[in-house]
mmCIF file of the N, C-alpha and C atoms, coordinates in Angstrom:
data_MODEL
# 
_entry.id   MODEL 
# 
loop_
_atom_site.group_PDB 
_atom_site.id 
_atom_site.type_symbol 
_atom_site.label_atom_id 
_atom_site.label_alt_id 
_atom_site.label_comp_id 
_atom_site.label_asym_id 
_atom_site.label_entity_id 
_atom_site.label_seq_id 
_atom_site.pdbx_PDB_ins_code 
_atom_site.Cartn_x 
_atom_site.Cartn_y 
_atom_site.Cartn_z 
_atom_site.occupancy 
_atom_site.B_iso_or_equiv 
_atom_site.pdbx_formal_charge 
_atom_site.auth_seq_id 
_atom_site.auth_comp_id 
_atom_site.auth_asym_id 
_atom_site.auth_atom_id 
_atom_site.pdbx_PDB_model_num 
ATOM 1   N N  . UNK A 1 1  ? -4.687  -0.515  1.210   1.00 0.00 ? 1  UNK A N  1 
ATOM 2   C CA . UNK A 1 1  ? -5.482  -1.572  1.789   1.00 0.00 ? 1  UNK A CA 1 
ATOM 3   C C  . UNK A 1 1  ? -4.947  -2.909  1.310   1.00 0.00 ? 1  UNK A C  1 
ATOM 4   N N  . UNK A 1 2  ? -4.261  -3.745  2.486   1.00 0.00 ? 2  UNK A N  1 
ATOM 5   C CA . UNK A 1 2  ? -4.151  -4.560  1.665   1.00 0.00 ? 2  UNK A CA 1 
ATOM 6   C C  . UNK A 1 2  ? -4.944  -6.203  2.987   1.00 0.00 ? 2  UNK A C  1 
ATOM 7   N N  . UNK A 1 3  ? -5.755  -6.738  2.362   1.00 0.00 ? 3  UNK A N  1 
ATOM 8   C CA . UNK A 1 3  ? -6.547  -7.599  2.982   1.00 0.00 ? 3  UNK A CA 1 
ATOM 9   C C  . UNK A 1 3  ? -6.329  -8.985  2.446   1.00 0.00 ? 3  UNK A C  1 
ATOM 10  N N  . UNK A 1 4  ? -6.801  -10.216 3.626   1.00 0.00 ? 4  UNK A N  1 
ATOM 11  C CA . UNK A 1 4  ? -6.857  -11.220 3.584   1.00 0.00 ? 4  UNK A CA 1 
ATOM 12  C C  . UNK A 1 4  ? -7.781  -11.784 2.447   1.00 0.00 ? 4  UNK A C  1 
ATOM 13  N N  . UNK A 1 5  ? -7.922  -13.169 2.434   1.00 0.00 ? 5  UNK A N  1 
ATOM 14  C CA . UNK A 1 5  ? -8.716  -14.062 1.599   1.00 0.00 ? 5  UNK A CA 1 
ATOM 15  C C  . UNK A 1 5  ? -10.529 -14.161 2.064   1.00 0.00 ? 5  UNK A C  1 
ATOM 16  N N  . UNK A 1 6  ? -10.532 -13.376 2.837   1.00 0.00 ? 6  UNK A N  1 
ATOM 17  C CA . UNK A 1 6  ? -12.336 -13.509 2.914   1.00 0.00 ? 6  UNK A CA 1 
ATOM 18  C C  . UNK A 1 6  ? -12.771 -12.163 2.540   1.00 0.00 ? 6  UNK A C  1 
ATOM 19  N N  . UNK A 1 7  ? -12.131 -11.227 2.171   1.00 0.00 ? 7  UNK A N  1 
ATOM 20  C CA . UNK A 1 7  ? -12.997 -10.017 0.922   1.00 0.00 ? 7  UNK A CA 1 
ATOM 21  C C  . UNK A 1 7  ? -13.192 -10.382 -0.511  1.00 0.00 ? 7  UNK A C  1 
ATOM 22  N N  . UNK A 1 8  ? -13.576 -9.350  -1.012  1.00 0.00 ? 8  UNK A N  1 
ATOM 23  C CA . UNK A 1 8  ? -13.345 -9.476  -2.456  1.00 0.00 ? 8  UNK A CA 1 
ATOM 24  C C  . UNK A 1 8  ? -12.607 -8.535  -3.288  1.00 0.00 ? 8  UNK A C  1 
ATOM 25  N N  . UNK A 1 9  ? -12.120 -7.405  -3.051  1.00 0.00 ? 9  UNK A N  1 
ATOM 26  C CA . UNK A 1 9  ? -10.962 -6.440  -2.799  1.00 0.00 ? 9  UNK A CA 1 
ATOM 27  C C  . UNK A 1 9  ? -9.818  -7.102  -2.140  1.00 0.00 ? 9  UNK A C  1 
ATOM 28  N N  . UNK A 1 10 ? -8.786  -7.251  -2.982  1.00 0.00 ? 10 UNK A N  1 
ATOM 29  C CA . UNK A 1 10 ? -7.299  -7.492  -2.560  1.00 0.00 ? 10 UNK A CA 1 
ATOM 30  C C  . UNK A 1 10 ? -6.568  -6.497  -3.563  1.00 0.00 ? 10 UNK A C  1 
ATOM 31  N N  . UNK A 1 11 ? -5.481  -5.858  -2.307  1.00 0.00 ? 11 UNK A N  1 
ATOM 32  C CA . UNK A 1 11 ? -4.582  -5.177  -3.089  1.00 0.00 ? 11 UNK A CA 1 
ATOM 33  C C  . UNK A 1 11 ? -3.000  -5.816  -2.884  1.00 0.00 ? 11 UNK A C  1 
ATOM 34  N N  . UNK A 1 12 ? -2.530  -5.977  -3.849  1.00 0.00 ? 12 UNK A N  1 
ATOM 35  C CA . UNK A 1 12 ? -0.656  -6.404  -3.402  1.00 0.00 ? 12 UNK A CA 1 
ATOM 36  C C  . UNK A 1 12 ? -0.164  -5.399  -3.758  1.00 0.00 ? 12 UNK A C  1 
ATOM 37  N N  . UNK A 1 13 ? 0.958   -5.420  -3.080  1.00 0.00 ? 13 UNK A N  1 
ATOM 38  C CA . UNK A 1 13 ? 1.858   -3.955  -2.761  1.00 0.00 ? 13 UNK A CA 1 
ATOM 39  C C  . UNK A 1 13 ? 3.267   -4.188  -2.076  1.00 0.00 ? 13 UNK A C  1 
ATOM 40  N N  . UNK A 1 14 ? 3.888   -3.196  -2.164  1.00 0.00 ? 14 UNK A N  1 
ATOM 41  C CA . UNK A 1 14 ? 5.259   -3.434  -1.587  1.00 0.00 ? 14 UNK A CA 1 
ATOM 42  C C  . UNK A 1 14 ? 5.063   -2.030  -0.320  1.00 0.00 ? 14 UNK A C  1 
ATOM 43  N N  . UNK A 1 15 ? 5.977   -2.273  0.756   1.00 0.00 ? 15 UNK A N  1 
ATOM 44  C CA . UNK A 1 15 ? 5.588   -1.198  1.891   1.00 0.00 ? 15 UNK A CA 1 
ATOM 45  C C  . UNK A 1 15 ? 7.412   -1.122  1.779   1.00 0.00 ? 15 UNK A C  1 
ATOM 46  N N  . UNK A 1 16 ? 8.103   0.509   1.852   1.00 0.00 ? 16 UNK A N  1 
ATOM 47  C CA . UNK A 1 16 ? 9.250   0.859   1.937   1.00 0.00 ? 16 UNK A CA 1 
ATOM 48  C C  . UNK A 1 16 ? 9.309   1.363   2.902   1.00 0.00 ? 16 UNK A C  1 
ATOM 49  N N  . UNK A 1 17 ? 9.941   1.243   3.785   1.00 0.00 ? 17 UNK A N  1 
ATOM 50  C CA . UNK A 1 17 ? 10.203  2.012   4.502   1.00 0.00 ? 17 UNK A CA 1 
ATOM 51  C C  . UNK A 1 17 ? 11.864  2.862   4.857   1.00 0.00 ? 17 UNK A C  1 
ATOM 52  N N  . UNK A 1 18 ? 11.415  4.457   4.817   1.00 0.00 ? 18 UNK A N  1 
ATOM 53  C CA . UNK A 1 18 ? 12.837  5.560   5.037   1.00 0.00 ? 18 UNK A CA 1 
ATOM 54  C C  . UNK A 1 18 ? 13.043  5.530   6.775   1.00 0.00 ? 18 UNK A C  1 
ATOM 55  N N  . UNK A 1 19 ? 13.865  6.585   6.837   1.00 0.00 ? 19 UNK A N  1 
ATOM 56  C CA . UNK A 1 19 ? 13.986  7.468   8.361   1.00 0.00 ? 19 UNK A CA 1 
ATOM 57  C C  . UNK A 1 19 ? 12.811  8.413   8.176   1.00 0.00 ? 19 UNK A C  1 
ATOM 58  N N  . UNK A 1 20 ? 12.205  9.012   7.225   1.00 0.00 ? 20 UNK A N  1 
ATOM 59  C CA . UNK A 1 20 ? 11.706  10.123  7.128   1.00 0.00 ? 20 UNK A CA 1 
ATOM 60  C C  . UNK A 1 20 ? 10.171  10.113  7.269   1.00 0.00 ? 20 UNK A C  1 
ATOM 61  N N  . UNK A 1 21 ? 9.348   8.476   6.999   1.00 0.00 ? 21 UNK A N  1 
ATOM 62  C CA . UNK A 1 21 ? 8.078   7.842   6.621   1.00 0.00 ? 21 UNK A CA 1 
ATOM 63  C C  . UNK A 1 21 ? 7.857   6.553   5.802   1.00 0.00 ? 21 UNK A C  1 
ATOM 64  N N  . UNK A 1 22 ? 7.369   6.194   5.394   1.00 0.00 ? 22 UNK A N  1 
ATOM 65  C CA . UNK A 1 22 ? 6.598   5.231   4.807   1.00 0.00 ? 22 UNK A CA 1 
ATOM 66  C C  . UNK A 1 22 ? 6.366   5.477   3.338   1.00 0.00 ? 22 UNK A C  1 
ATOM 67  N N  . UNK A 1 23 ? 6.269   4.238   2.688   1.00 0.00 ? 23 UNK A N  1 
ATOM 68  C CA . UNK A 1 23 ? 5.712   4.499   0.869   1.00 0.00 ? 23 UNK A CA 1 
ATOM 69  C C  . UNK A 1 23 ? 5.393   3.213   0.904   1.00 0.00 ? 23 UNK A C  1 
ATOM 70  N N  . UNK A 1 24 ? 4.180   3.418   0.754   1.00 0.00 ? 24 UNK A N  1 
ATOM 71  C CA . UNK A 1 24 ? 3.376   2.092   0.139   1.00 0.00 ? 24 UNK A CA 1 
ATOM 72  C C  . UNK A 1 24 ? 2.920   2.251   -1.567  1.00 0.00 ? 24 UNK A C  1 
ATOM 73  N N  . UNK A 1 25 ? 3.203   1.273   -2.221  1.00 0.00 ? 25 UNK A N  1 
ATOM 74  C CA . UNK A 1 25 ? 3.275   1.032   -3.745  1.00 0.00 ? 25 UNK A CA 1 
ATOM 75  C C  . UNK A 1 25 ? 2.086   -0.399  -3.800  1.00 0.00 ? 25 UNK A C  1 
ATOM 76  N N  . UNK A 1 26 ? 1.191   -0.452  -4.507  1.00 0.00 ? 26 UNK A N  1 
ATOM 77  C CA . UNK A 1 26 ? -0.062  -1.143  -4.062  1.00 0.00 ? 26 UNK A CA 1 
ATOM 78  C C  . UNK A 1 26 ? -0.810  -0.803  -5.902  1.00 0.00 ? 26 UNK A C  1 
ATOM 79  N N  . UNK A 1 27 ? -1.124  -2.188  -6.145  1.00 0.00 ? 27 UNK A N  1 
ATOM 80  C CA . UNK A 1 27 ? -1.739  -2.363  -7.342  1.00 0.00 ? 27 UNK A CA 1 
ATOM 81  C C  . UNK A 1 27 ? -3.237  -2.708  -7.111  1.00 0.00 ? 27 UNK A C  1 
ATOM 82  N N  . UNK A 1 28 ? -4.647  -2.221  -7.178  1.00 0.00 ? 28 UNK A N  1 
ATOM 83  C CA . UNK A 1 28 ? -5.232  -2.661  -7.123  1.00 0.00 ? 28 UNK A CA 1 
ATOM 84  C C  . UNK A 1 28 ? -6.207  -2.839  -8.014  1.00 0.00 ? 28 UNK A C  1 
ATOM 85  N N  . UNK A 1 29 ? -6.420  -4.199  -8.904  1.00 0.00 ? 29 UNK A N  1 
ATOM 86  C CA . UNK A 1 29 ? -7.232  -4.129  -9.956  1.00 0.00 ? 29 UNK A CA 1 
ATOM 87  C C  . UNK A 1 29 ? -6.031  -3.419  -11.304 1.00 0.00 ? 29 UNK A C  1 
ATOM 88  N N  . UNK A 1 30 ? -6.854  -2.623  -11.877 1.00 0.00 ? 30 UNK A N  1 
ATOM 89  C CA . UNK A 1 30 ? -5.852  -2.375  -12.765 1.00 0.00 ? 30 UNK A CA 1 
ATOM 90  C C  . UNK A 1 30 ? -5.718  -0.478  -11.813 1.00 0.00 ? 30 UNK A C  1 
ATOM 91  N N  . UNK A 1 31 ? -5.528  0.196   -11.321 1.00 0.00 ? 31 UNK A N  1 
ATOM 92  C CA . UNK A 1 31 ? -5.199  1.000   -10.393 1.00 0.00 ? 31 UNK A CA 1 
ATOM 93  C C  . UNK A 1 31 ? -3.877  1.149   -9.742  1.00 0.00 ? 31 UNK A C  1 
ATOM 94  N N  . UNK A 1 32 ? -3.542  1.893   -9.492  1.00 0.00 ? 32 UNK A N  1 
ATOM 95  C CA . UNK A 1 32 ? -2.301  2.073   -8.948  1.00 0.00 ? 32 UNK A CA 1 
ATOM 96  C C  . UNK A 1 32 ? -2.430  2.899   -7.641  1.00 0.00 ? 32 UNK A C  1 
ATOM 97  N N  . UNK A 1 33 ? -2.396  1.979   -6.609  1.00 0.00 ? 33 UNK A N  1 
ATOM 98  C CA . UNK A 1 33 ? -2.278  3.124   -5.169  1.00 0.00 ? 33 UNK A CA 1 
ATOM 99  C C  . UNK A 1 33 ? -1.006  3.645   -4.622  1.00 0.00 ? 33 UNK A C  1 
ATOM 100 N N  . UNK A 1 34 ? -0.628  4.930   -4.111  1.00 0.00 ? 34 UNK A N  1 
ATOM 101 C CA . UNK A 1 34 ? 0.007   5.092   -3.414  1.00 0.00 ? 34 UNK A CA 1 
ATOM 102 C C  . UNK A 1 34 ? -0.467  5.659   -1.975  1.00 0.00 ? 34 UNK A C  1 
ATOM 103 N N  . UNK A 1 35 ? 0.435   5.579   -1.250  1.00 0.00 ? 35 UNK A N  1 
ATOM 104 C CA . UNK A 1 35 ? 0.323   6.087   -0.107  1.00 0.00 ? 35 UNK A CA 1 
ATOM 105 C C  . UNK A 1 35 ? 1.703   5.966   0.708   1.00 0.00 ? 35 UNK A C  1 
ATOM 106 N N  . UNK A 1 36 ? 1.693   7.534   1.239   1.00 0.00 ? 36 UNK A N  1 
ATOM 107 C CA . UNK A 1 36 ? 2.690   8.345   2.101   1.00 0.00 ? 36 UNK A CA 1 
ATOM 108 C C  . UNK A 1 36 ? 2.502   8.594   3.266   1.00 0.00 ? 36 UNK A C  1 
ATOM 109 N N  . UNK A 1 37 ? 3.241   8.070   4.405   1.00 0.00 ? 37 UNK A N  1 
ATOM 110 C CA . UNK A 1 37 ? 3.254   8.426   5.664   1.00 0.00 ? 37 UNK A CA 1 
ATOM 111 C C  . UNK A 1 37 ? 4.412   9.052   6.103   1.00 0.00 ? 37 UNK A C  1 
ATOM 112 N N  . UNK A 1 38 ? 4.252   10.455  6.439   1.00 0.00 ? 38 UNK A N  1 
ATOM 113 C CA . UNK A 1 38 ? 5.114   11.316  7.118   1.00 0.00 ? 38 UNK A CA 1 
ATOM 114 C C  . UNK A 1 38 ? 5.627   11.507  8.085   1.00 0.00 ? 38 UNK A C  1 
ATOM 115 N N  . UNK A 1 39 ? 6.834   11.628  8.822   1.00 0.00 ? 39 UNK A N  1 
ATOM 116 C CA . UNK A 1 39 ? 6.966   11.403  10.400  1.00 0.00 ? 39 UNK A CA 1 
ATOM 117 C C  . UNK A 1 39 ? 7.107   12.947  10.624  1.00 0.00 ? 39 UNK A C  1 
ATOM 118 N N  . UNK A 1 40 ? 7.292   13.920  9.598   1.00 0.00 ? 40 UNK A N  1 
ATOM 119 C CA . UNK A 1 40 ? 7.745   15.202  9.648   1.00 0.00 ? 40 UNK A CA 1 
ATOM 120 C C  . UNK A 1 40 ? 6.775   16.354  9.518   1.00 0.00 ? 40 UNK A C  1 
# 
């Protein structure tokens, strides 16, 4: 999740992208998100 200036939840993150899917790397708070999108 990563959102504008009118929440109160902000996450920064970096989005990679392969041939194979997606990797999102996302700090939120003191938390660490990931998230994987698969094309396979």
């Amino acid at each position: 999740m990563i959102v504008g200036q009118d929440v109160d939840e902000v996450c920064a993150g970096l989005l990679l992208r392969f041939e194979s899917g997606d990797l999102v790397i996302g700090a939120l708070g003191d938390e660490w998100v990931l998230v994987v999108d698969s094309l396979a």
